[in-house]
C-alpha positions as CSV (number, residue, x, y, z in Angstrom):
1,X,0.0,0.0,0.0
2,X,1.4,3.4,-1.1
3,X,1.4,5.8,1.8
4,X,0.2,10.0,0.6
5,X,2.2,12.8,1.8
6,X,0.6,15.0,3.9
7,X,0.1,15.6,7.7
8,X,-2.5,14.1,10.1
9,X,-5.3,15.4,12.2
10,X,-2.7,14.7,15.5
11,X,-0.3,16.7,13.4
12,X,-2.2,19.7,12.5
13,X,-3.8,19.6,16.4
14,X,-0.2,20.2,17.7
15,X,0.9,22.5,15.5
16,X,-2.6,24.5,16.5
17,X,-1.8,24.3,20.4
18,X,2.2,25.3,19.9
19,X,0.5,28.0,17.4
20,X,-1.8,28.7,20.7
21,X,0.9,28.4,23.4
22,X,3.0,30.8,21.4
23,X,0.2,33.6,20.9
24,X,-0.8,33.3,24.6
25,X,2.8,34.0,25.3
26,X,3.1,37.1,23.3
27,X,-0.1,38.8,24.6
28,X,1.1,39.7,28.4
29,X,4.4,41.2,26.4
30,X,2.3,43.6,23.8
31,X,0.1,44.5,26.6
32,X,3.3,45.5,28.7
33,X,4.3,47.5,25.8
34,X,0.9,49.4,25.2
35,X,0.7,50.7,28.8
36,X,4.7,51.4,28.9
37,X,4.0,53.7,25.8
38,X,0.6,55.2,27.7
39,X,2.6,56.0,30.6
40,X,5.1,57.8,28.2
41,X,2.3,59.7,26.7
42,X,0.8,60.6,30.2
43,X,4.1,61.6,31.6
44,X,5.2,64.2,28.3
45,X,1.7,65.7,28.8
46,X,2.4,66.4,32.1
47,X,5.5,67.4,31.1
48,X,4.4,70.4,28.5
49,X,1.7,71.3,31.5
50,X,4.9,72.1,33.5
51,X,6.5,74.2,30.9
52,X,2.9,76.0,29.8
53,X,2.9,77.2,33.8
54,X,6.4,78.6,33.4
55,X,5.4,80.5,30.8
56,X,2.3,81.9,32.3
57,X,4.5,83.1,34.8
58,X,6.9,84.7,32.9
59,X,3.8,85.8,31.1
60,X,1.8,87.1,33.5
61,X,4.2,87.3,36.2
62,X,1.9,85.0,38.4
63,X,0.6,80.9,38.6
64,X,-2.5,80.0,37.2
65,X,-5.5,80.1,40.0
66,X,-7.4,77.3,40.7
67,X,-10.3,79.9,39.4
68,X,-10.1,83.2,38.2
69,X,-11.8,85.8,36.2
70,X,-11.4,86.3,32.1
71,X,-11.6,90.4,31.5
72,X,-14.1,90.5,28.9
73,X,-15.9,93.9,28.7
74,X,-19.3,92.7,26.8
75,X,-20.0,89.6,29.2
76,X,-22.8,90.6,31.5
77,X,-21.6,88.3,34.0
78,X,-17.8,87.4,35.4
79,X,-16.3,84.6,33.1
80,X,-14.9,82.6,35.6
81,X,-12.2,79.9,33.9
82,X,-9.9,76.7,35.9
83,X,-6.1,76.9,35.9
84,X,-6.6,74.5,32.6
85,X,-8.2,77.3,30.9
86,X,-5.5,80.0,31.5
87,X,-2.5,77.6,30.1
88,X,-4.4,77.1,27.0
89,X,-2.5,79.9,25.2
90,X,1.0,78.3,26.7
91,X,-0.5,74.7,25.0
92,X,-0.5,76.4,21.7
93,X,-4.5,76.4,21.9
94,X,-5.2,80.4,21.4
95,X,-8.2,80.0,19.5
96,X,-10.0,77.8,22.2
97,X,-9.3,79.8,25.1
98,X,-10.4,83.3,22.9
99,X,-13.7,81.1,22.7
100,X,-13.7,81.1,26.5
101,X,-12.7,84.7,26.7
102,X,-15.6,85.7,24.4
103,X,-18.3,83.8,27.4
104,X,-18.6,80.8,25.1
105,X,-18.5,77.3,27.3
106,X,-17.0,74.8,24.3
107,X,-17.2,71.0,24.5
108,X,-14.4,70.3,22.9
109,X,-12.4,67.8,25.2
110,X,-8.6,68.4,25.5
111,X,-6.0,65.8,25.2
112,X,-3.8,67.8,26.6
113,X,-5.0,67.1,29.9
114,X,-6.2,63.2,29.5
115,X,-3.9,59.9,30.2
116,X,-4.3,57.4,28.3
117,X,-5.0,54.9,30.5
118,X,-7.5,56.9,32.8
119,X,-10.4,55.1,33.1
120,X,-12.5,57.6,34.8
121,X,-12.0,59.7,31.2
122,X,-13.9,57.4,29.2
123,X,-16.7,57.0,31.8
124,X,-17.3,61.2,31.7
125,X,-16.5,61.3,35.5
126,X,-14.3,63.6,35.1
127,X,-12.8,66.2,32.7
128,X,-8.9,66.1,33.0
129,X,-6.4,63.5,34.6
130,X,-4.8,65.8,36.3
131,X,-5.6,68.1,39.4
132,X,-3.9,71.3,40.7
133,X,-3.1,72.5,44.4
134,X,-4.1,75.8,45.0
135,X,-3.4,77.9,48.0
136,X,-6.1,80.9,49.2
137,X,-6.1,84.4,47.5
138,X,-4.4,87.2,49.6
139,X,-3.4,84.7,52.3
């Protein structure tokens, strides 16, 4: 009897679980890499926040407040704007914080202030990752 060349069902079966083994191997590693290159991304937005509030201070010759007033002359009522507002200029995002100079509230979300891996982002808890310390006015 003439034997055909070719593989068998055990064959093909272990080369599927090595195939398996293999992939279930690799996914802990990729994984590892995607949250290494999150916290990188988290860490050099953090990083440009730092620089954008020492040049508000050379700017403006004080910090950002944790709120303060926008001068606008045809608002009827005090535009009051977060620290995150006030470096917008410094994060190269003039045209957005005009909009909040002008009384305008716009709902355009900034990445400038998100981590990747922030969970609490995603489920609209909150606006920004990051949070600012604030000492009181005149004190």
């Amino acid at each position: 009897m003439r034997r055909t060349r070719g593989f068998t069902l055990v064959e093909l079966l272990v080369v599927i679980f090595v195939i398996g083994v293999l992939v279930a191997l690799l996914l802990p590693a990729i994984q590892s890499a995607r949250e290494s290159a999150r916290r990188v991304t988290c860490a050099n937005r953090l990083r440009q926040q730092v620089l954008a509030t020492q040049q508000h201070v050379e700017r403006t010759g004080f910090y950002p407040g944790a709120f303060t007033t926008l001068q606008n002359d045809t608002a009827i009522y005090p535009i009051y704007v977060t620290w995150s507002v006030q470096l917008l200029p410094e994060l190269e995002q003039q045209n957005l914080f005009d909009k909040y100079q002008a009384g305008e509230q716009p709902d355009i979300p900034l990445v400038e202030f998100h981590c990747p891996s922030d969970s609490t982002i995603d489920e609209g808890k909150t606006d920004t990752s990051f949070v600012a310390n604030h000492g009181v006015k005149g004190g």
